[in-house]
C-alpha positions in Angstrom: 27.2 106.2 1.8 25.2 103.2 3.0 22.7 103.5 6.1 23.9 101.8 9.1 21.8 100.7 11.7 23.3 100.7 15.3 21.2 98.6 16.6 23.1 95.7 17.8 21.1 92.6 16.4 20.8 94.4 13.0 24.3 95.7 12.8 25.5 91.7 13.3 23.3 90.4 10.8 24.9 93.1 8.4 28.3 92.1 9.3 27.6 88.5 8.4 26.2 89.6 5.1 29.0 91.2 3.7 31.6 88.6 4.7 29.1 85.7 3.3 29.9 88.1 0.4 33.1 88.5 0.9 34.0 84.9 1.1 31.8 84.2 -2.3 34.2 86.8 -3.8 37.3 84.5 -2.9 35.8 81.4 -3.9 35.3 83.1 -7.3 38.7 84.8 -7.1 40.5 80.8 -5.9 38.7 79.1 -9.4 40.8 78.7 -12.1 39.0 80.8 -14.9 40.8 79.4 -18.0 38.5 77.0 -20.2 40.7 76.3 -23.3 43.8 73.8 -22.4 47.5 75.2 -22.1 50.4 73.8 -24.5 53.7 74.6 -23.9 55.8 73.9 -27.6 60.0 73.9 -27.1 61.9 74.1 -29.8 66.0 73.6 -29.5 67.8 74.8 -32.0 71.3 76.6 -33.7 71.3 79.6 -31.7 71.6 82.1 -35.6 68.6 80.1 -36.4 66.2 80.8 -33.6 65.1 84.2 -34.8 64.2 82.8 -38.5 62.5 79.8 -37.1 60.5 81.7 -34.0 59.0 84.1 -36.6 58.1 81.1 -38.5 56.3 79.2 -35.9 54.6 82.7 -34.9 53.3 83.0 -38.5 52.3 79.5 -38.6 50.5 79.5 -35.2 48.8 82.8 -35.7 47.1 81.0 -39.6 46.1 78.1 -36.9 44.4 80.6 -34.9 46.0 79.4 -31.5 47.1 82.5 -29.5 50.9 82.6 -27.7 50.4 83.9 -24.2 54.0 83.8 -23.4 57.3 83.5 -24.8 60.8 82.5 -23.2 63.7 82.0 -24.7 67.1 80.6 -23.7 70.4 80.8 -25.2 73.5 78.7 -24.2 77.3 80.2 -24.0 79.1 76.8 -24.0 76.9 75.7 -27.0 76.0 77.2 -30.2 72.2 76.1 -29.1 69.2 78.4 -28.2 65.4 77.2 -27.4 62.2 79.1 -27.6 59.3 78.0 -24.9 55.8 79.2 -26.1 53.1 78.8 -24.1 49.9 79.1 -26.0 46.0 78.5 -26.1 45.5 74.8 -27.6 41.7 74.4 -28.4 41.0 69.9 -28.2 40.2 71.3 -32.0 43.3 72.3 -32.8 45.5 69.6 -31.3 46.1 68.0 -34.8 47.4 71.1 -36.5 49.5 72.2 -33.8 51.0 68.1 -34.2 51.6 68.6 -37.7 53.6 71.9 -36.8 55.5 69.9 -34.0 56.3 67.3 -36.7 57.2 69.8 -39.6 59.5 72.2 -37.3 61.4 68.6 -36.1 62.5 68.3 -39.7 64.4 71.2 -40.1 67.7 71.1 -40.8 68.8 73.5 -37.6 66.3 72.2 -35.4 67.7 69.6 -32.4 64.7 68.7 -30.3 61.2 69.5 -30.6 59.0 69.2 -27.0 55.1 69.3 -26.8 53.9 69.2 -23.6 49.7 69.7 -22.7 49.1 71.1 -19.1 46.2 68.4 -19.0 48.3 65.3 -19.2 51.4 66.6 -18.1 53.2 65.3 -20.2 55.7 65.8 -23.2 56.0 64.6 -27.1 59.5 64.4 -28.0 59.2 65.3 -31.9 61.6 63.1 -33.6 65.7 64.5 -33.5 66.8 66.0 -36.7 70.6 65.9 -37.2 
């Protein structure tokens, strides 16, 4: 247990101390922590394909190294479409692989729409449509 000094000058400084500390702490707890850039890769397709072509793009991302932090999928009743968002790790490195995947899933046969989007641009890559 730490020693505690009543002494009111002393016990003040103290107390400014720890929330000079404290405050450091949220500082450090406010900065955002993550150094590689976040890419978000859609892919709309038939909705029997999505499960062939989402272990595809798993195997394919994994040999590029780049690591899928989250996964959403999204299947549609009045359409026979379904779409896959991964979020993933994107390294400036690895931008050109992860293009040539974009550009290779778009020509699929069962593959609509292909969407790239980079959190440090905000902005999305339509791959071209495949009919």
């Amino acid at each position: 247990m730490p020693h505690v000094c009543m002494r009111q000058g002393h016990f003040a400084v103290m107390r400014g101390e720890i929330m000079r500390a404290f405050q450091t702490f949220q500082a450090f707890q406010s900065q955002p922590t993550r150094t590689t850039p976040v890419s978000h890769l859609t892919i709309v397709c038939l909705a029997e394909a999505l499960g062939a072509l989402r272990k595809q793009m798993f195997i394919d991302l994994t040999a590029l190294g780049l690591r899928a932090t989250h996964v959403s999928i999204t299947r549609w009743s009045d359409r026979n479409e379904a779409s896959a968002t991964v979020t993933l790790d994107c390294p400036q490195s690895s931008r050109a692989s992860l293009t040539s995947l974009v550009m290779r899933l778009s020509g699929e046969h069962s593959v609509r729409r292909v969407f790239w989007s980079d959190d440090t641009s905000r902005r999305a890559t339509p791959g071209p449509a495949s009919a």
